[in-house]
N, C-alpha and C positions, 0 to 999 in steps of 0.2 A: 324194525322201526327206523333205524340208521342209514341202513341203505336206500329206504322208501324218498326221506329224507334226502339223503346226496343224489337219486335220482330225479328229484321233483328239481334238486338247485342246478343240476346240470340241463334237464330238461329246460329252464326257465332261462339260464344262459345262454342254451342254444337259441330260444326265442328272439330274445334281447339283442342277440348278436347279428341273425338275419335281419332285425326290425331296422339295425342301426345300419348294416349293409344296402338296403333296402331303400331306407327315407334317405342316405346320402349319394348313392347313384341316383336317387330320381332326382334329388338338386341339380347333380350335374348333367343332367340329363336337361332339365329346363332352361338350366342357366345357358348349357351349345346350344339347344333349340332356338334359345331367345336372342344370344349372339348374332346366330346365322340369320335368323328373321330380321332383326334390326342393322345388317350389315345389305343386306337388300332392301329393305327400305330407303337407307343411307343413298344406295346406288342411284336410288328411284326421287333421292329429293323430295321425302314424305316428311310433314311436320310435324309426324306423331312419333318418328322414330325415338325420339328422349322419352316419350311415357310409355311405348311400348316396353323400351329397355328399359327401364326401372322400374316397371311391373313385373317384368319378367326377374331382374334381379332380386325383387323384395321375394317373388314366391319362391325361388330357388335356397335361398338367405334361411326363410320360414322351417323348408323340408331339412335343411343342413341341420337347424337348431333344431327339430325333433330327432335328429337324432345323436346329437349332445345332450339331450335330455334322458332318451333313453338309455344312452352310457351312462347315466349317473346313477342307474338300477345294480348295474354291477361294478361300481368301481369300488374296489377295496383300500384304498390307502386315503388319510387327507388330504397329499398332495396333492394326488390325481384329483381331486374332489375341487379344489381349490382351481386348478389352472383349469378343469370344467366349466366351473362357475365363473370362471372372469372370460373363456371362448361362449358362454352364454352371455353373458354381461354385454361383452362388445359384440357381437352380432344384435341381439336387442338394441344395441345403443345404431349400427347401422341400417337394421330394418325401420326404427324409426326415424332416422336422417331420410332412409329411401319415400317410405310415407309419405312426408315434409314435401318431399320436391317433386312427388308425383300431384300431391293439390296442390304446388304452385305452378306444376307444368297444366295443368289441366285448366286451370285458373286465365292462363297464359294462352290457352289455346283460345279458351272460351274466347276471350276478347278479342283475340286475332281473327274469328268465328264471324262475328258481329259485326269488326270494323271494315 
């Protein structure tokens, strides 16, 4: 039963560990994609380049913090729990600064749109 046991906790590490591999290279995987798009657009004198790029930053932001989240599955100590919790805290606290300035770029566009 013990070993059943230590196979299921290392089996579910291993899990945890690709998941957290996984959701953090796709961050960085959106955030250069988005980079490189919004640095061509930049080129091209496009007025969507700031919400492009801070769309693209919030969902990269998003994948990073699932996988802070997932680490909190196997972290064993409170400290690590704690400095967790506060790399969740402030990401949360800039996905939603990101938000903010994505409806006020949108905001910004609309009426630039119009006039």
């Amino acid at each position: 039963m013990d070993a059943a046991v230590q196979f299921m906790e290392h089996a579910l590490t291993f899990i945890v560990q690709f998941g957290i591999v996984f959701l953090e290279l796709f961050g960085v995987i959106v955030l250069v994609y988005t980079a490189v798009k919004a640095f061509v657009q930049w080129l091209q004198h496009s007025h969507e380049v700031r919400l492009d790029l801070a769309q693209g930053i919030a969902l990269a932001l998003e994948f990073k913090m699932g996988g802070e989240v997932l680490r909190t599955v196997i972290t064993r100590e409170r400290s690590e729990l704690y400095i967790l919790g506060a790399i969740i805290l402030l990401r949360g606290v800039l996905t939603f600064l990101i938000h903010w300035e994505i409806k006020n770029e949108e905001k910004a566009l609309k009426e630039k749109m119009q006039a």
